[in-house]
KOLVEX-925828 format. One record per atom (N, C-alpha, C): x negated, y negated, z negated; residue in one letter. Coordinates in steps of 0.05 Angstrom, whole numbers, plus 5000, padded with zeros to 4 digits. Layout:
<ketors>
XYZa/...
</ketors>
This chain:
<ketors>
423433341552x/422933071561x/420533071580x/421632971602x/418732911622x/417632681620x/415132631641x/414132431644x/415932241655x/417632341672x/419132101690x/420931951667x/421632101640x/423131961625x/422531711607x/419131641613x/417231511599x/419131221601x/419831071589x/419130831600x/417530671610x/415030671601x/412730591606x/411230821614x/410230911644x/409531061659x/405131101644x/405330941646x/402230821635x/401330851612x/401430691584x/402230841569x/404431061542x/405931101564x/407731331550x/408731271524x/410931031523x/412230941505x/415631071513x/415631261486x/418931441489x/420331271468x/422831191484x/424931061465x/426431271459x/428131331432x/429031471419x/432231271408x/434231271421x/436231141408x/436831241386x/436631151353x/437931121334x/441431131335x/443131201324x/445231131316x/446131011293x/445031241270x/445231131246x/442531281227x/442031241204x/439031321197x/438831261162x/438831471149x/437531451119x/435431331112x/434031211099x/432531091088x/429531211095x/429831461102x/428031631111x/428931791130x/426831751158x/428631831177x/426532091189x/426632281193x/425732561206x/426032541242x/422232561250x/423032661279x/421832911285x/422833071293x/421533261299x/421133331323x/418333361336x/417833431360x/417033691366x/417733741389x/417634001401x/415234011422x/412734081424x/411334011448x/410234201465x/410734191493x/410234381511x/406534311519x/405334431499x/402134441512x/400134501490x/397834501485x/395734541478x/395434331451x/396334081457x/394533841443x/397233671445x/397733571420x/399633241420x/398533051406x/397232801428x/397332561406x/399532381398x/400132281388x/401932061376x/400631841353x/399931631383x/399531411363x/400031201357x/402631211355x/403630931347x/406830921344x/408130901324x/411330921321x/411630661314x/413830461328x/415130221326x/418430281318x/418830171293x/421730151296x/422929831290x/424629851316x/426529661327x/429329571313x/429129421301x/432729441291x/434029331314x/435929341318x/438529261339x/441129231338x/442829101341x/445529091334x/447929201355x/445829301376x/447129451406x/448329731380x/450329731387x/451730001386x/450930181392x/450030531395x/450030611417x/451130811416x/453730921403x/455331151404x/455631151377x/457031441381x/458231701349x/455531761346x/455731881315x/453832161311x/454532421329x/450832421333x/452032711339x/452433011328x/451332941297x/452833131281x/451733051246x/451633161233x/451133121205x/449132971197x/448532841189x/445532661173x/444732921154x/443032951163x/441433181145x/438833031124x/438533071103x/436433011084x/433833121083x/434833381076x/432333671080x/431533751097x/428533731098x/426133801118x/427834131137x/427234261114x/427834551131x/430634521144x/432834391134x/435534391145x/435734231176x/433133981179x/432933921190x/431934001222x/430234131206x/427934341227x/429634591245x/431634621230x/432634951240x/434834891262x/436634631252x/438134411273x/436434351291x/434134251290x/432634161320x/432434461328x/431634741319x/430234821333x/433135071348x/435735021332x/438235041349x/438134921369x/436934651361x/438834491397x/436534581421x/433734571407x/432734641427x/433234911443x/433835131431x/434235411445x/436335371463x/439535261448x/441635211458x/439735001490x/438334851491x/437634691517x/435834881535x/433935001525x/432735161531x/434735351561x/436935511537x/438335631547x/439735601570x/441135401567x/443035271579x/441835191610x/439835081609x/438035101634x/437235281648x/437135541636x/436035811648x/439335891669x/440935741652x/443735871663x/444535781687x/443035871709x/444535711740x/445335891755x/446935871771x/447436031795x/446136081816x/445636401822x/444336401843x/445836401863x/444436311891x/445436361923x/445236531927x/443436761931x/443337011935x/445337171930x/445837241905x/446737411884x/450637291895x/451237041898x/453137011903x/454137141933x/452037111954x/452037181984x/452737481973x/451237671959x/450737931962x/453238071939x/454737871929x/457037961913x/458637881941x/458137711959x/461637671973x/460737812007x/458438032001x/458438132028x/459238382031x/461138382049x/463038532050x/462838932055x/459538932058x/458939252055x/456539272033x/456839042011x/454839141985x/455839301968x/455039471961x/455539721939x/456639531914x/458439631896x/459039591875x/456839511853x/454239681853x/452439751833x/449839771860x/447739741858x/445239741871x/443739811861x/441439961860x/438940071851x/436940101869x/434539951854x/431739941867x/429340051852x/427740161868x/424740181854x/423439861844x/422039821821x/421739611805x/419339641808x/416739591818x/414739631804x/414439481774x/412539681757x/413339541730x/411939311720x/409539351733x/407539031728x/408038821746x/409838831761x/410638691776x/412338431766x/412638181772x/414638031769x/417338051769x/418738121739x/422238221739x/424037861742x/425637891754x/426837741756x/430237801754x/431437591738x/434737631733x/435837621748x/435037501773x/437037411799x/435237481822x/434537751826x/432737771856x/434237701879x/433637631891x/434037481922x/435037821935x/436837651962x/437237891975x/435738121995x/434237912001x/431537912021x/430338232004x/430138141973x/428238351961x/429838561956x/431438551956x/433638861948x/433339071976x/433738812001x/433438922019x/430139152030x/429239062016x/426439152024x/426639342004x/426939371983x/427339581958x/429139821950x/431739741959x/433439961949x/433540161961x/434440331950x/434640661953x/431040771963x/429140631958x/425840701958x/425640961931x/424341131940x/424441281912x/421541181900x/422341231872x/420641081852x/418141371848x/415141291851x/413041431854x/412141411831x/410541691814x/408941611794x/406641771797x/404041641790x/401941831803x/400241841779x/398842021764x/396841991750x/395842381749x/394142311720x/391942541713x/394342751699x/393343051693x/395243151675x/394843091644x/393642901639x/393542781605x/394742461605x/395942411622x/396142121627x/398742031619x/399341841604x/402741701603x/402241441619x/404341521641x/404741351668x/407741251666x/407540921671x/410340791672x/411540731696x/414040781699x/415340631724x/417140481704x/419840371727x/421340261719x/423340211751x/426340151743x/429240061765x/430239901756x/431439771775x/432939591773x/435639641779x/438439521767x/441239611775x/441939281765x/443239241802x/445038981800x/448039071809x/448738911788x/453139041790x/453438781803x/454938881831x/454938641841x/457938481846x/459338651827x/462438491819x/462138241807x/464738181798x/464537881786x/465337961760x/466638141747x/465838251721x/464138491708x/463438381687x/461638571677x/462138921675x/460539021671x/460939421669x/459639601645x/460339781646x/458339901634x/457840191645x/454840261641x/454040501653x/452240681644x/451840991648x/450141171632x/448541221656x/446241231641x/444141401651x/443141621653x/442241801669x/440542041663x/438842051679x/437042251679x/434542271694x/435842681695x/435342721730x/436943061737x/435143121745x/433143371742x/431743571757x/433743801780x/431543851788x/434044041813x/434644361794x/433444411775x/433844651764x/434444631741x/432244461720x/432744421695x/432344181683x/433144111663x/433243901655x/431043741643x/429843531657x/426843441660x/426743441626x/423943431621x/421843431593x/420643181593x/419143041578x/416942931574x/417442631586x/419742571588x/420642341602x/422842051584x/420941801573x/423241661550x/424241401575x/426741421569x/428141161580x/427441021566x/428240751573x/428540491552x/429140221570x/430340081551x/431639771569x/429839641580x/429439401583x/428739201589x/429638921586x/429238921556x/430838641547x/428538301550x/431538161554x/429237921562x/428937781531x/427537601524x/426937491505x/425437131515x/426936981496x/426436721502x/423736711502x/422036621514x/419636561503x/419536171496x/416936061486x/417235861484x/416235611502x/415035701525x/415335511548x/419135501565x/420835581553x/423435591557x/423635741586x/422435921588x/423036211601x/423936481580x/425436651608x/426136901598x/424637061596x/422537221577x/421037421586x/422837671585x/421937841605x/422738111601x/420838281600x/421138341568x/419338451560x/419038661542x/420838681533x/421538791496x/422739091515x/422039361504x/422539591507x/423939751491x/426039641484x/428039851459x/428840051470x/429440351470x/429740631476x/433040631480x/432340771494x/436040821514x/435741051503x/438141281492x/438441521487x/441141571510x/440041871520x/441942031535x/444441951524x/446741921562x/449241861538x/449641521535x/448341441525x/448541171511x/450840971534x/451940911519x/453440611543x/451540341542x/451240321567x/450240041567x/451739841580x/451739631575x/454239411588x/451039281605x/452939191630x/450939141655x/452138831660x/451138601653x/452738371666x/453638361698x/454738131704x/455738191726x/454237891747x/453238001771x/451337821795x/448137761775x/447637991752x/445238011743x/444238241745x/440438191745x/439838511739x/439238551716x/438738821713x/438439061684x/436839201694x/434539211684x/431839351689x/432539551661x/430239801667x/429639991657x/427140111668x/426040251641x/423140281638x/423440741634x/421640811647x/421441011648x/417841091637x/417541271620x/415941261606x/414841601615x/412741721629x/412242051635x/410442051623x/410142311605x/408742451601x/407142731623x/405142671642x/405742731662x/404443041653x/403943171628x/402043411621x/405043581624x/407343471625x/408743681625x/409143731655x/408343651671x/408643681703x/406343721715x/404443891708x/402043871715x/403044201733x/402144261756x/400244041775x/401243991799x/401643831817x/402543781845x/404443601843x/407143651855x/408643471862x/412843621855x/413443341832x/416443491820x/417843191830x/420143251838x/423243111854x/424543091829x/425642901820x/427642841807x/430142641815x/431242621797x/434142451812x/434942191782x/434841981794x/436241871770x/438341771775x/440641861754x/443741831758x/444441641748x/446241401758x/446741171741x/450741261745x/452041181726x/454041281722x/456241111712x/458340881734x/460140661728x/461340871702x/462840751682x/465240961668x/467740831679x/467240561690x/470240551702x/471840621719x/470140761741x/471940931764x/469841131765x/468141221749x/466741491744x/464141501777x/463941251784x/461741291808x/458941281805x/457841481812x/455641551816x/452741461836x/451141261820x/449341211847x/446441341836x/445241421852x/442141571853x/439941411861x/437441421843x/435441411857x/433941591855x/431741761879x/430141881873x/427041841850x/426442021840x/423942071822x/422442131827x/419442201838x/418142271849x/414942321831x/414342461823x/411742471801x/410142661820x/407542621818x/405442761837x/402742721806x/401443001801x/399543011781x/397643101789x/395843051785x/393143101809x/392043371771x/390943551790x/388743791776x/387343741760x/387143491748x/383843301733x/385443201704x/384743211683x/384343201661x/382542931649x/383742661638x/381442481628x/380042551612x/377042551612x/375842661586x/375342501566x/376642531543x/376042411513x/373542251517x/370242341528x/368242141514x/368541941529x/371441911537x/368841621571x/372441401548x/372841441528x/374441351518x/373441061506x/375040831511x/373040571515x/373540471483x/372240281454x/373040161452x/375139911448x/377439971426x/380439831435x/380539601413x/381039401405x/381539331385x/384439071398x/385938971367x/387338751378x/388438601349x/386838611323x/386938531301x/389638501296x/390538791295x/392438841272x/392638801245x/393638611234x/392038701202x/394938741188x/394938991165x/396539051155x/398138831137x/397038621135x/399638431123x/401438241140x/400738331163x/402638281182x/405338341181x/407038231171x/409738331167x/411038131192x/414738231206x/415038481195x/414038691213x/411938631227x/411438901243x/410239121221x/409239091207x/406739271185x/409239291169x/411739271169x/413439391142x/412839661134x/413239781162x/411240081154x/409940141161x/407340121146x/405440231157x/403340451174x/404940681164x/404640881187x/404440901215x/408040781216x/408940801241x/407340591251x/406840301243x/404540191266x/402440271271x/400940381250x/398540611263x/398240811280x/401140921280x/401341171295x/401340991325x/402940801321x/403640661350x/400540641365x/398940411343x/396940311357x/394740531370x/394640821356x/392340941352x/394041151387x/396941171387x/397841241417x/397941181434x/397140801429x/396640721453x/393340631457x/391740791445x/388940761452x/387240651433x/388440471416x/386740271389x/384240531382x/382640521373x/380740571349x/378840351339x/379140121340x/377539961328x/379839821307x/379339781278x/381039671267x/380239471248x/381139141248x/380338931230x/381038941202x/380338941173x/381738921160x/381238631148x/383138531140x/383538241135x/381838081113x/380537901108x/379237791087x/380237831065x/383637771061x/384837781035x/385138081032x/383638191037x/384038531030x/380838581022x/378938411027x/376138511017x/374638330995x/373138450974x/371938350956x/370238180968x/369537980959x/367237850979x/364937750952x/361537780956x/359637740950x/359537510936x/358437530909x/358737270883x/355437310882x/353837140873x/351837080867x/351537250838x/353237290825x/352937360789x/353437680797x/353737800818x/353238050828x/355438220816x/357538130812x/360138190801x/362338180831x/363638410830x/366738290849x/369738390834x/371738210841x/373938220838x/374438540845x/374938710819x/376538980816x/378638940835x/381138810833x/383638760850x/382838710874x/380238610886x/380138640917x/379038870927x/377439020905x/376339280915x/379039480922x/380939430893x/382939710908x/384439660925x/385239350935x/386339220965x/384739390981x/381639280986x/379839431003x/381239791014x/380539960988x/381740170986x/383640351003x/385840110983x/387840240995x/389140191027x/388139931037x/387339931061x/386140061081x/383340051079x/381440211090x/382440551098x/384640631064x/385340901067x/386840931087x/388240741096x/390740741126x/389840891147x/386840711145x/385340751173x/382840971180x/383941171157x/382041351151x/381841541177x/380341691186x/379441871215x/381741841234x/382141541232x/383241401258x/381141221273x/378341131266x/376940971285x/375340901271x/374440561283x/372240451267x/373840231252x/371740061227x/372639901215x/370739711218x/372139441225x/371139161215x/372439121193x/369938891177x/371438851148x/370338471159x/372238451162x/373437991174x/373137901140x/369737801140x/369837741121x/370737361113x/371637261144x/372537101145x/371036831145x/367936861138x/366436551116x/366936451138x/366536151128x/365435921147x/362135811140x/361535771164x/357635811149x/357335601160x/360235401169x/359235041172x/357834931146x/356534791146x/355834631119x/356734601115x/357034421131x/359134051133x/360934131134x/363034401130x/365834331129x/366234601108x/364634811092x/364834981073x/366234941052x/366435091032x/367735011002x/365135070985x/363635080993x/360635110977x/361235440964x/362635540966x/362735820954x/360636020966x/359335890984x/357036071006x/354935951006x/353535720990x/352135610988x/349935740981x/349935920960x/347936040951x/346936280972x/348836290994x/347836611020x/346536321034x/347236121041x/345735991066x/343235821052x/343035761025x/340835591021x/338535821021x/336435781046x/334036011044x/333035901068x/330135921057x/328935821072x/326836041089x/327236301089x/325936541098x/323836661082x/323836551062x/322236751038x/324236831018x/323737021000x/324037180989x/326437020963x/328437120960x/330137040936x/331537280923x/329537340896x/330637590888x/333237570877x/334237430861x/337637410851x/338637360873x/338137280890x/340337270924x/340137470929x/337537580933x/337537900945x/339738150931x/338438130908x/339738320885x/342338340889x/343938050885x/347237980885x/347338160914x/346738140932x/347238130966x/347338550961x/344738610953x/344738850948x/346839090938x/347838820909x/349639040899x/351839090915x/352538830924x/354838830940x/354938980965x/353639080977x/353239270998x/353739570993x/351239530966x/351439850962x/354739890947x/355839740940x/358139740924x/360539910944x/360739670979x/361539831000x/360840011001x/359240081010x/357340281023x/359040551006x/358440460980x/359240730966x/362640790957x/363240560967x/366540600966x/368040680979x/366840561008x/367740751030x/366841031040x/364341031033x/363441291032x/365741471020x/366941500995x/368541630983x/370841620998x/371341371020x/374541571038x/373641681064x/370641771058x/369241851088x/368841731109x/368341461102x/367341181126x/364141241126x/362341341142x/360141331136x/358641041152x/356440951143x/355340771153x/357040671185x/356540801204x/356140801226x/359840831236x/361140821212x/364440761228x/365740561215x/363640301202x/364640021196x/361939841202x/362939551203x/361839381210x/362139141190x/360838891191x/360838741171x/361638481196x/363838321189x/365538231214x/365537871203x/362337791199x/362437531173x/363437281179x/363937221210x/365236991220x/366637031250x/368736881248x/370336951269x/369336711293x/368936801319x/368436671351x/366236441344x/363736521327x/361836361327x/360936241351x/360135961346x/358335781368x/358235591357x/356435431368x/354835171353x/353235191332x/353535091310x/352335101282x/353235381276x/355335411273x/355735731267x/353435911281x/353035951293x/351036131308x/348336131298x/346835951286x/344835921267x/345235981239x/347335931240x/348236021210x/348436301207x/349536451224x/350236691225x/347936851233x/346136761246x/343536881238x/341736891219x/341936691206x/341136671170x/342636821158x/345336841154x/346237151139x/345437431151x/345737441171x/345137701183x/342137761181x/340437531181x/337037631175x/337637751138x/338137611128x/338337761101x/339838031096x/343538111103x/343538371108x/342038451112x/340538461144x/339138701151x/336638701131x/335938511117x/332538521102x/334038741077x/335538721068x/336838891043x/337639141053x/338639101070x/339439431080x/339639441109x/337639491128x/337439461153x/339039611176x/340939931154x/343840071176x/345339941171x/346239641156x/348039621155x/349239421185x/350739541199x/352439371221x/352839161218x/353438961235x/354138731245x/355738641270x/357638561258x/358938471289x/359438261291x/358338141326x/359837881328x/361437831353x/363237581351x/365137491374x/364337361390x/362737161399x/361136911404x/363336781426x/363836571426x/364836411444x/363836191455x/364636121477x/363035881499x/365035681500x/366135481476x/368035311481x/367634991509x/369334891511x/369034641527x/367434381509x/367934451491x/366234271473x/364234331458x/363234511465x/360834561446x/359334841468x/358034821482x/357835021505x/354935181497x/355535481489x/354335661483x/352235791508x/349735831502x/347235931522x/346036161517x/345136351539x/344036571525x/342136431509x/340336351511x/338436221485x/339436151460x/342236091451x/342736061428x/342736431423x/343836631440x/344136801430x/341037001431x/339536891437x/337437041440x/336237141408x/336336951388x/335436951365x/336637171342x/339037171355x/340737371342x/340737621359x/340037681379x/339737921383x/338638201366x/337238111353x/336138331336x/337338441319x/339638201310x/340538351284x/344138361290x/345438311311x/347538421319x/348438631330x/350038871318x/349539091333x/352239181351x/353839011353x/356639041368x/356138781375x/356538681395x/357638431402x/360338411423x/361738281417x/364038251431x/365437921442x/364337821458x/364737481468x/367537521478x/368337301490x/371437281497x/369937321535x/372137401551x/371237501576x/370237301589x/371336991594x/369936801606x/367736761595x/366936821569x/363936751579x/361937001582x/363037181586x/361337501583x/360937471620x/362537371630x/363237431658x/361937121675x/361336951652x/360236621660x/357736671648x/357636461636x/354436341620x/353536541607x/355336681598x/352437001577x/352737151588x/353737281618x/353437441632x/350537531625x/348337411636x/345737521634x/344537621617x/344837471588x/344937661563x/346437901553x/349137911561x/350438061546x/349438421570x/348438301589x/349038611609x/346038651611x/343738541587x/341538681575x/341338751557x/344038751543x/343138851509x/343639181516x/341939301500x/341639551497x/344139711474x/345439551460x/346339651447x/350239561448x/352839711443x/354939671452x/355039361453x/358039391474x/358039081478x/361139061489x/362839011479x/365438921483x/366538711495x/368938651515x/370138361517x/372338311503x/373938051496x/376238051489x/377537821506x/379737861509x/381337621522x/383937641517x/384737271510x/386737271508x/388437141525x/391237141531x/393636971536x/393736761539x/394136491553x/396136261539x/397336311537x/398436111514x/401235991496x/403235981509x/405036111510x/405936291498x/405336551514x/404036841490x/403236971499x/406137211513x/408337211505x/411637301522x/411037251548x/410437031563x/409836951586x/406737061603x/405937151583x/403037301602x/404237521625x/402837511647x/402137781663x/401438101649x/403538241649x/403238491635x/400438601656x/400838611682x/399538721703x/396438541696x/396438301706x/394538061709x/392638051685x/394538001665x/392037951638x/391938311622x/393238361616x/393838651594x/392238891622x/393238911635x/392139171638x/389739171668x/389238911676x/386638911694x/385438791673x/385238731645x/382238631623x/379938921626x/381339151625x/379939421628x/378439411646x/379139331672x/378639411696x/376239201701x/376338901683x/374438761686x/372238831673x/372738911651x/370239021628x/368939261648x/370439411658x/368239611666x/366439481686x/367739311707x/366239221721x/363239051715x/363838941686x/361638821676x/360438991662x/359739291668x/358439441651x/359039471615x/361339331611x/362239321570x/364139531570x/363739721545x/365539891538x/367439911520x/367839611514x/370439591509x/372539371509x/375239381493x/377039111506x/378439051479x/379938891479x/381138731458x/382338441461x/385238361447x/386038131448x/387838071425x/387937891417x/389737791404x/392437691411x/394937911398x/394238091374x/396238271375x/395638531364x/398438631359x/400638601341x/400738411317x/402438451303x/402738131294x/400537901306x/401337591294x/404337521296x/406137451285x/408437341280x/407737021259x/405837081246x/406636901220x/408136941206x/409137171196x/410337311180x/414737271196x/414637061207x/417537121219x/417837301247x/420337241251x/421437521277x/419737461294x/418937661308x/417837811342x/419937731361x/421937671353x/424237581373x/425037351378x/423637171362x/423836901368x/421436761370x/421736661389x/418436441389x/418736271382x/420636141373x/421035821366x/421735801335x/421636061316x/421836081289x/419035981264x/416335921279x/414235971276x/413035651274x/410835591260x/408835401271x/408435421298x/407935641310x/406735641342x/409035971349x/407935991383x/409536261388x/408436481373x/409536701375x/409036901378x/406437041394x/403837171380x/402337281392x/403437631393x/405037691382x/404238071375x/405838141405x/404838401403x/406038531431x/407438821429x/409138741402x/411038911395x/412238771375x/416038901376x/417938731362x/418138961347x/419438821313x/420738931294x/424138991304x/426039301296x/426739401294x/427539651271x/429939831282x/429340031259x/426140141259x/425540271287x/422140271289x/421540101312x/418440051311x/416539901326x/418439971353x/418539681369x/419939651400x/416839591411x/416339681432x/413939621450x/415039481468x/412739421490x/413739181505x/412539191532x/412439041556x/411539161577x/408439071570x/406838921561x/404238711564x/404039051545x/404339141518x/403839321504x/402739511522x/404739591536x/404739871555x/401839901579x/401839571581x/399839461609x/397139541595x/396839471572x/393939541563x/393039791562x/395939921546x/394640231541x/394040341573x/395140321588x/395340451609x/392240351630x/391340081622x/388739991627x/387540111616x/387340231590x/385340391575x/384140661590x/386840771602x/386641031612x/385741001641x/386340771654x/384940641685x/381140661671x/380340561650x/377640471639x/376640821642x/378541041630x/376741251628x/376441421659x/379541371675x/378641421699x/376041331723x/375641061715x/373440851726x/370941081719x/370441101693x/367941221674x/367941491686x/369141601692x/369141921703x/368041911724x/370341691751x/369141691774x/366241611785x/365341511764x/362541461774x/360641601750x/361341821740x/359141931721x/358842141724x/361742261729x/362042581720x/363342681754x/362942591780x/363142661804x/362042731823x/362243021814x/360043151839x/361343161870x/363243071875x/363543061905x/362842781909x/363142491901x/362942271910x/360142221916x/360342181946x/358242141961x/357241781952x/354141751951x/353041561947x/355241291959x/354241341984x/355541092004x/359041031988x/360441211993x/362841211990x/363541071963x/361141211946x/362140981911x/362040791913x/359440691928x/358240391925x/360440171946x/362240291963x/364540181977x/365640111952x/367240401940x/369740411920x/369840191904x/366240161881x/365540001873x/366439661875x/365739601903x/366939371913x/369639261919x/370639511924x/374239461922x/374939371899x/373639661871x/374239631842x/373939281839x/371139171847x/370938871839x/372438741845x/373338711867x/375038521883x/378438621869x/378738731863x/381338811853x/381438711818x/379338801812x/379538621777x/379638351779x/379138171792x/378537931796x/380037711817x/380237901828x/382437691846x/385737721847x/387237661851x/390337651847x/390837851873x/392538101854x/393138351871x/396138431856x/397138631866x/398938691857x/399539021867x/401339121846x/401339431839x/401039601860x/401939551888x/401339781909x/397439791909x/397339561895x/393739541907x/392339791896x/393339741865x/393339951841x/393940181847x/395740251859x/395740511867x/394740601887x/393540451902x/391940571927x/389340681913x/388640471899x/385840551885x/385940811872x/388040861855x/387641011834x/388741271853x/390341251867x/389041551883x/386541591897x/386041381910x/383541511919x/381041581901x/381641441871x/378641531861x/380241891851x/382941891848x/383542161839x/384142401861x/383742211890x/382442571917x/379542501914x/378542311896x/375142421903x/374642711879x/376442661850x/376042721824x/376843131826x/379943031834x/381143261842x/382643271868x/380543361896x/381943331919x/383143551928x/384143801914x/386943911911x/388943821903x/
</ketors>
């Protein structure tokens, strides 16, 4: 429903024709934004007629809910379904190939119906992949069947001698998102062989995944075969991988987090395999959830059953990284359950049963994790989430007491600079002493606490997230230039929310949920990755090439960095797109390895 549908343009009175109506009548709204008010419902009786039903009188809330949120996809849908001009011109022109294939860039904007203009500029281009010999580098093609019925076709990827290594296909499926776009985004694995059915005057993207250590060093030709089965024809695109002599080195390794937490279902069904995922695509920082940690009683006692939660948790994440423990409080007064009353009433002297309680409970950690080999210095105490305002004073009153009880013990905070409540380095000045990670959201690390955060002496992370719906983000734009901004602001590390939020329903639907979908991987037989997934890790590995080129480079001449430098800025920050990316990242890799 638009504005134009308002009756009243001014204030935004929506008539809703009734037909017929139970005693209790259900509306359910669907709303495209941030914020809905609704204040004021009038109902009208009338003796106007105004049609049939249009289908069952439903009673039940949920029966209700799942019918609206049918008709909405079905509308959703139905709108995405138009015909293109292009696609129609380039099916009825009379020397277009049956089947077409183009180089895709992969952070690039995919589209179902590319214009002809762009094929023309694209096809038969061979697809380039350039990185380090430790590096997993993505491309991706496109194949439009340009009949009027559908096909199906196999893939391979041909070396000129033997049969390439270190190389995973996979689709490119679109997925509704919930601003009623298609994302293409979801990466389910093609196996050699496989039939794929290709619609017909649409494209079918595919994702190519190198391991480029098996092609180390110079420059290998490949061929990718696409293969009709209905008259057995064969179309090619070239492959092209170039591995430069240089090696990323492990220490310049940044920082990753994106609050996974293991009760995230169904991504966390198994646990392993999401760890293995997260920890391959760069993660080592890991949240574990409030309802998994004992939390601090005044009577210096904790819940047994949250300690072996803790436990057996914590054990997941054992000499995989660091640990936050999201102890979740709220340290508002005015809006607490008083269960924290006894940590915030202090007035800066001395409270030995506060202390004591506070004590045991530390050393209790301390010594629990100790036993799965967490030592001090690879967890953190994580006590409120994106403090500002009152929180921020508050959170310095707990944290002066930690540190007075046990002064290694870590601290981390988030701090945020909302529109309504606007955060200053001076609020953070006070807490400086006793925060030893801090991590703000990037607008304000990069705005208003710029000046604080790029004097603290000690780590300092950004995080940033998406709008709603996060399916619709820039894989290129937000996921994998957040790296490229952090380095530029001197922080060593990155993070967003999230990898695994669903709200416990499918990854494949955004409209199943209270709100969309945050995670950036779908449930399957195993974890499906996604392109935004792929964008980060691959930012991670841009973050350690950044860190090399200006640390560990004995050919880069002064003048020449402090140029590079300025490109690097101008490229994190302003709207660019993938050739830019690759200009850069060779040239910092002929300064690194100019063989």
């Amino acid at each position: 429903m638009q504005a134009s549908t308002f009756t009243d343009a001014t204030s935004h009175w929506v008539t809703l024709e009734i037909v017929q109506s139970s005693p209790i009548l259900m509306v359910v709204i669907h709303a495209n934004g941030d914020y809905m008010f609704l204040d004021e419902i009038l109902w009208r009786p009338t003796t106007t007629q105004y049609g049939t039903l249009a289908g069952t009188i439903m009673g039940d809330k949920k029966a209700v809910t799942e019918d609206s949120l049918k008709r909405l996809r079905s509308t959703l849908l139905h709108t995405l379904e138009t015909d293109n001009s292009d696609n129609l011109q380039l099916a009825q022109t009379s020397n277009a190939e049956p089947f077409i294939l183009w180089d895709q860039p992969p952070w690039d904007n995919f589209k179902l119906h590319p214009t002809l203009d762009e094929l023309k500029a694209r096809r038969g281009l061979p697809i380039k992949i350039l990185g380090t010999k430790n590096e997993l580098e993505s491309a991706s093609f496109g194949i439009l069947n340009t009949k009027t019925e559908s096909g199906h076709v196999t893939i391979a990827i041909r070396g000129k001698k033997a049969s390439p290594v270190g190389l995973r296909l996979r689709a490119v499926v679109g997925v509704l998102a919930a601003d009623g776009t298609i994302a293409l985004d979801a990466l389910p694995s093609v196996t050699e062989g496989q039939v794929i059915p290709v619609s017909a005057k649409q494209a079918a993207y595919f994702w190519i995944t190198a391991d480029l250590s098996k092609y180390c060093c110079g420059n290998t030709e490949l061929t990718i075969v696409v293969k009709e089965l209905k008259d057995g024809a064969e179309y090619k695109l070239p492959l092209h991988l170039t591995v430069a002599n240089y090696a990323l080195p492990s220490s310049k390794q940044p920082h990753a987090i994106n609050w996974g937490y293991t009760n995230d279902k169904p991504i966390w069904s198994n646990p392993q395999e999401a760890l293995d995922d997260l920890v391959s695509h760069g993660v080592n920082v890991f949240v574990i959830h409030p309802s998994n940690i004992p939390q601090p009683m005044l009577s210096g006692s904790w819940d047994a059953k949250m300690l072996e939660k803790l436990l057996s948790t914590a054990k997941v994440f054992k000499n995989r990284g660091m640990l936050l423990l999201y102890l979740g409080w709220n340290l508002d007064r005015a809006t607490n359950d008083n269960r924290l009353d006894w940590l915030l009433d202090h007035t800066g002297g001395t409270d030995n049963r506060r202390d004591q309680a506070l004590q045991r409970w530390l050393t209790m950690l301390t010594k629990e994790l100790g036993s799965l080999g967490f030592d001090k210095s690879d967890w953190a105490l994580y006590p409120v989430d994106e403090p500002h305002g009152n929180n921020l004073q508050a959170l310095r009153g707990v944290a002066t007491l930690i540190k007075r009880v046990d002064p290694s013990i870590q601290i981390y905070a988030n701090p945020t600079s909302p529109s309504n409540g606007r955060t200053t380095p001076a609020d953070l000045e006070p807490l400086r002493p006793y925060i030893n990670i801090w991590q703000p959201d990037l607008a304000f690390a990069a705005g208003d606490g710029k000046s604080f955060f790029q004097t603290l002496s000690k780590p300092w992370w950004i995080y940033s997230n998406p709008s709603s719906p996060a399916k619709s983000a820039s894989p290129f734009n937000h996921y994998r230039k957040m790296a490229w901004k952090a380095w530029t602001l001197g922080s060593s590390g990155v993070g967003f929310w999230s990898y695994s939020d669903t709200q416990g329903s499918s990854a494949w639907d955004d409209l199943d949920g209270s709100r969309p979908d945050w995670a950036v991987v779908y449930e399957g037989q195993s974890i499906i990755s996604s392109r935004r997934w792929e964008a980060f890790s691959e930012g991670l590995e841009d973050f350690r090439l950044l860190q090399a080129a200006f640390t560990e480079n004995p050919r880069g001449l002064k003048s020449e960095l402090e140029n590079l430098r300025k490109e690097i800025e101008q490229f994190a920050w302003t709207p660019s797109s993938q050739p830019t990316l690759q200009k850069l990242r060779l040239r910092i890799l002929t300064l690194m390895a100019p063989d």
